[in-house]
C-alpha positions in Angstrom: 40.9 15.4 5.0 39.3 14.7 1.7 36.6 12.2 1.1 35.9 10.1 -1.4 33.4 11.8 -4.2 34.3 15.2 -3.5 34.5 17.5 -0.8 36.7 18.1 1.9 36.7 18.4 6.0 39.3 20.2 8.2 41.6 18.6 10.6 42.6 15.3 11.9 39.1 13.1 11.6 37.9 9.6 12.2 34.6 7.8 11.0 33.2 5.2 12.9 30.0 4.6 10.8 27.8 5.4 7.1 24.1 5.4 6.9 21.8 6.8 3.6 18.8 6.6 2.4 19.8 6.8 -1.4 22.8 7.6 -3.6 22.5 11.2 -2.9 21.6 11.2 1.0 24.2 9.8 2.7 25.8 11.0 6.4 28.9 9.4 8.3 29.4 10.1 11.5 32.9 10.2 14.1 35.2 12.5 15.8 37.3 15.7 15.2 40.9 15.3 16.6 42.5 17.9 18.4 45.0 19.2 20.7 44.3 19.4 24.3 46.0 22.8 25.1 45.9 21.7 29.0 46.9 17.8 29.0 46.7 15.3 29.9 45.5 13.6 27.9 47.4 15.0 24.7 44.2 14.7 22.7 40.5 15.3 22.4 37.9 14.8 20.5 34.5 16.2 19.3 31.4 14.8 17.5 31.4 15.2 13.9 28.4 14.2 11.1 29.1 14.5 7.3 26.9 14.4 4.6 26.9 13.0 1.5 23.8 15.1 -1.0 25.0 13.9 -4.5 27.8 16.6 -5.3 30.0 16.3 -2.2 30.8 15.8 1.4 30.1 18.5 3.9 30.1 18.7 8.0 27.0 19.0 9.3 26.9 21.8 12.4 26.0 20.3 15.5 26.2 21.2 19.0 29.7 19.8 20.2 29.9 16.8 22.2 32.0 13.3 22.2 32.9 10.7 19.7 30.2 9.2 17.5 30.0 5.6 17.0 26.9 4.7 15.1 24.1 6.6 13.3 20.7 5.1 11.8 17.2 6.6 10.9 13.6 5.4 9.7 13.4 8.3 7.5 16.0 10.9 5.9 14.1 13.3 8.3 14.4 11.3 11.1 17.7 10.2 12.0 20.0 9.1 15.4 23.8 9.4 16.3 25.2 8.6 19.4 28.5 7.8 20.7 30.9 8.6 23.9 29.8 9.6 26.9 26.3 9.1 26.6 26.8 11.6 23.3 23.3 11.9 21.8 21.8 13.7 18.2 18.6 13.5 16.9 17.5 14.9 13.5 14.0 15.5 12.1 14.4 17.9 9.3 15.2 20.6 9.9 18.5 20.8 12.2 20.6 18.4 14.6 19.8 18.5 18.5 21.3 17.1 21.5 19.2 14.4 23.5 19.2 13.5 26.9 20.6 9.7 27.5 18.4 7.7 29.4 21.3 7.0 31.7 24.0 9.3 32.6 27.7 8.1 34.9 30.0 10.1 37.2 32.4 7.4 36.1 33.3 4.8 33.9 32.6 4.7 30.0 29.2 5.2 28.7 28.6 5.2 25.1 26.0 4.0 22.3 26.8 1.8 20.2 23.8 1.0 17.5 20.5 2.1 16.8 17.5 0.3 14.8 13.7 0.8 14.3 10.9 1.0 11.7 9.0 3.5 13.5 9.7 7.2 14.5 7.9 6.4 17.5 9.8 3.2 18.5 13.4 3.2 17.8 16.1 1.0 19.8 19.5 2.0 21.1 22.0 -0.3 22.8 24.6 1.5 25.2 27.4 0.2 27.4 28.7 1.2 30.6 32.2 0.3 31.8 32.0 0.6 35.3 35.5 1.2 36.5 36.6 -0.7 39.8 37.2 1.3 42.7 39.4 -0.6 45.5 37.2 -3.8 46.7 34.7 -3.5 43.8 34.9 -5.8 41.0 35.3 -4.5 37.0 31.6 -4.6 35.8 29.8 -4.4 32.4 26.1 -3.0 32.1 24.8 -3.5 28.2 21.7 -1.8 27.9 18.7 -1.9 25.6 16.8 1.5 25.4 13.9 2.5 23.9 12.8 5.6 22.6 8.9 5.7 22.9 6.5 8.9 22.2 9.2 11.6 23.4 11.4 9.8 25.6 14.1 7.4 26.1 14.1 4.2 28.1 15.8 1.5 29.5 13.7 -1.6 28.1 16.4 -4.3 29.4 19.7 -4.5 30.8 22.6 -7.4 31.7 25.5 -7.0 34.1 28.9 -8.7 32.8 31.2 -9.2 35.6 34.5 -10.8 35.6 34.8 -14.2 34.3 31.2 -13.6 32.7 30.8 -14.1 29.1 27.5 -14.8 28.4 24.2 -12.6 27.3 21.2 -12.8 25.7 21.5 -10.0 23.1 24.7 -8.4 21.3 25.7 -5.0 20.7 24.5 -5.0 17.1 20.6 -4.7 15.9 18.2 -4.7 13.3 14.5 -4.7 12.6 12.5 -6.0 10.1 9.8 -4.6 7.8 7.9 -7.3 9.5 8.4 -5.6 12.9 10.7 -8.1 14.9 13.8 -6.7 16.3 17.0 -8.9 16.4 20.3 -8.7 17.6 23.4 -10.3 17.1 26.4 -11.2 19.8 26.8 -14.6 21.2 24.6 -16.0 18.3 21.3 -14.4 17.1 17.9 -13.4 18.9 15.0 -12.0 18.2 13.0 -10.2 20.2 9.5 -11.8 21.0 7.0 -10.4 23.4 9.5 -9.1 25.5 11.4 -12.4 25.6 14.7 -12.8 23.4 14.4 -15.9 21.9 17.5 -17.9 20.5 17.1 -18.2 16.4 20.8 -19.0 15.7 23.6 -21.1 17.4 26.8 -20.5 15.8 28.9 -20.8 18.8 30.6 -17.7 17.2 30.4 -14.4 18.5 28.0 -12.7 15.8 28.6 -9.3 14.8 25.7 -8.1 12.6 22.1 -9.2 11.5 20.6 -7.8 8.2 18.5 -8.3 5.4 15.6 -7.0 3.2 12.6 -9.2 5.0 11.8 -12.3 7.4 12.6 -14.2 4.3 16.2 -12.8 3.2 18.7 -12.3 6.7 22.4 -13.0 6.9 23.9 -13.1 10.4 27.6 -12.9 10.2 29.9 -13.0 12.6 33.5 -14.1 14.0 35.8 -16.9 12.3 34.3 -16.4 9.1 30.9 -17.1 10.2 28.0 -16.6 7.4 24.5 -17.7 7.5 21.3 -17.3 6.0 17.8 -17.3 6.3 15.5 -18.2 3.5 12.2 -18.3 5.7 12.4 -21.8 6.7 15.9 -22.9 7.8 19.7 -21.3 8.1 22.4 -22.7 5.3 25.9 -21.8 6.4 28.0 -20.1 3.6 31.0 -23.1 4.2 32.8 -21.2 0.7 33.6 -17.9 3.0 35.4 -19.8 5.6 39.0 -18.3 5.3 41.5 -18.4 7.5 42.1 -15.6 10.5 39.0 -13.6 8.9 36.5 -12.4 10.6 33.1 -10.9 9.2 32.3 -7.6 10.5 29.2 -6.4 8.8 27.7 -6.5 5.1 24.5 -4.8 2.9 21.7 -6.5 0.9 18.7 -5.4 -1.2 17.6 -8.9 -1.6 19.4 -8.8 -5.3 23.1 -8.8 -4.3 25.4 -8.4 -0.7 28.5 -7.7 0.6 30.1 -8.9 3.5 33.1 -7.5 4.5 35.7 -8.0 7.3 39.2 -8.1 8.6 41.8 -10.6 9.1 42.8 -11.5 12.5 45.2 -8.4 13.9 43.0 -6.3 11.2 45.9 -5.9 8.7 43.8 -6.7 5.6 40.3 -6.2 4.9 38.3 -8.6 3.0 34.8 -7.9 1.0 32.7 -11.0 -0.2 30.2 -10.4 -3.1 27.2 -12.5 -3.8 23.8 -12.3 -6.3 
């Protein structure tokens, strides 16, 4: 597998996500691929982190675990992964070490799916448990927002999606502002106000990523070519960026210029918008 800008990683790999904190500090994180020499299933998979330090790509040793699905940090010496099964990393400089979940399950699916913060002391995860249905029970989903405060992770809140359910009150994706409030983005936008998620968007989309520079400059995009902004005072709505069958998955700003990219429906084609 080669990567882009140099550098090269054995075997069958998959990357699920980037993160950097300049042009020459930059890590992905997602699996290994390999045979499972006693199957089923026919494959497994392992955690892998590459970085990006201005001359190529190289993997990052870690203690083996599952599949990583998202990756963020406050710092370049402070930086999360997580992913499958509860799958855990935490870096502060020197080396990568596992962490303990705050929630662990016998059975189901369990996995991280995004991290944000602004302080090393006070970082947010949200996981997701797929509780599978034994006979008489009824398929359940638990989203869960932890907290990681002094040396420990918590559950801070948590919503149980049962069949026929659709509805709840925060998204998988976050981010925080400079300012300090956290938002989150799913079945519109909220933002996180004295422990009370309060409603600053209604799209009647399904939202899939917040972000922006300040409290003065954040897009929300989202499903069926859904793109908003906030200037500080009110949300204008990006009509221009309505295509057909696209939807917006995620994007980067630095307050000069952003990207939005996304997929058309069935995910065939990718599309990037490009604004100053």
């Amino acid at each position: 597998f080669h990567v882009a800008d140099g550098g090269t990683v054995s075997g069958a790999v998959s990357l699920s996500a980037i993160y950097g904190f300049g042009p020459n500090d930059i890590y992905a994180v997602g699996e290994r691929i390999y045979d499972n020499p006693a199957p089923p299933p026919n494959f497994l998979d392992s955690s892998l982190i590459i970085h990006f330090h201005g001359a190529q790509w190289i993997e990052v040793p870690i203690p083996r675990a599952r599949n990583l699905l998202a990756i963020f940090g406050v710092s370049s010496n402070d930086i999360w992964a997580g992913g499958v099964e509860g799958t855990l990393y935490h870096y502060l400089g020197v080396s990568w070490s596992r962490h303990t979940p705050p929630r662990s399950y016998t059975r189901g699916s369990y996995q991280f799916l995004s991290f944000s913060g602004i302080r090393s002391d006070e970082i947010y995860a949200v996981s997701i448990w797929n509780n599978v249905a034994h006979i008489g029970e009824i398929d359940s989903t638990y989203y869960f927002l932890n907290k990681f405060q002094g040396n420990t992770w918590m559950v801070a809140d948590s919503f149980l999606i049962t069949a026929g359910q659709v509805f709840f009150p925060w998204g998988t994706q976050l981010w925080s502002s400079p300012e300090g409030n956290l938002y989150s983005a799913g079945p519109n936008v909220y933002r996180l106000t004295e422990n009370q998620w309060i409603e600053v968007l209604d799209t009647g989309k399904w939202m899939t990523r917040v972000l922006g520079t300040n409290e003065r400059n954040i897009f929300a995009v989202g499903h069926f070519s859904t793109v908003y902004h906030w200037n500080g005072s009110d949300w204008f709505q990006f009509s221009q960026l309505k295509l057909d069958d696209v939807h917006y998955s995620s994007g980067w700003t630095d307050g000069n210029e952003v990207f939005i990219i996304g997929f058309v429906n069935g995910g065939f084609k990718t599309v990037i918008a490009h604004g100053k």
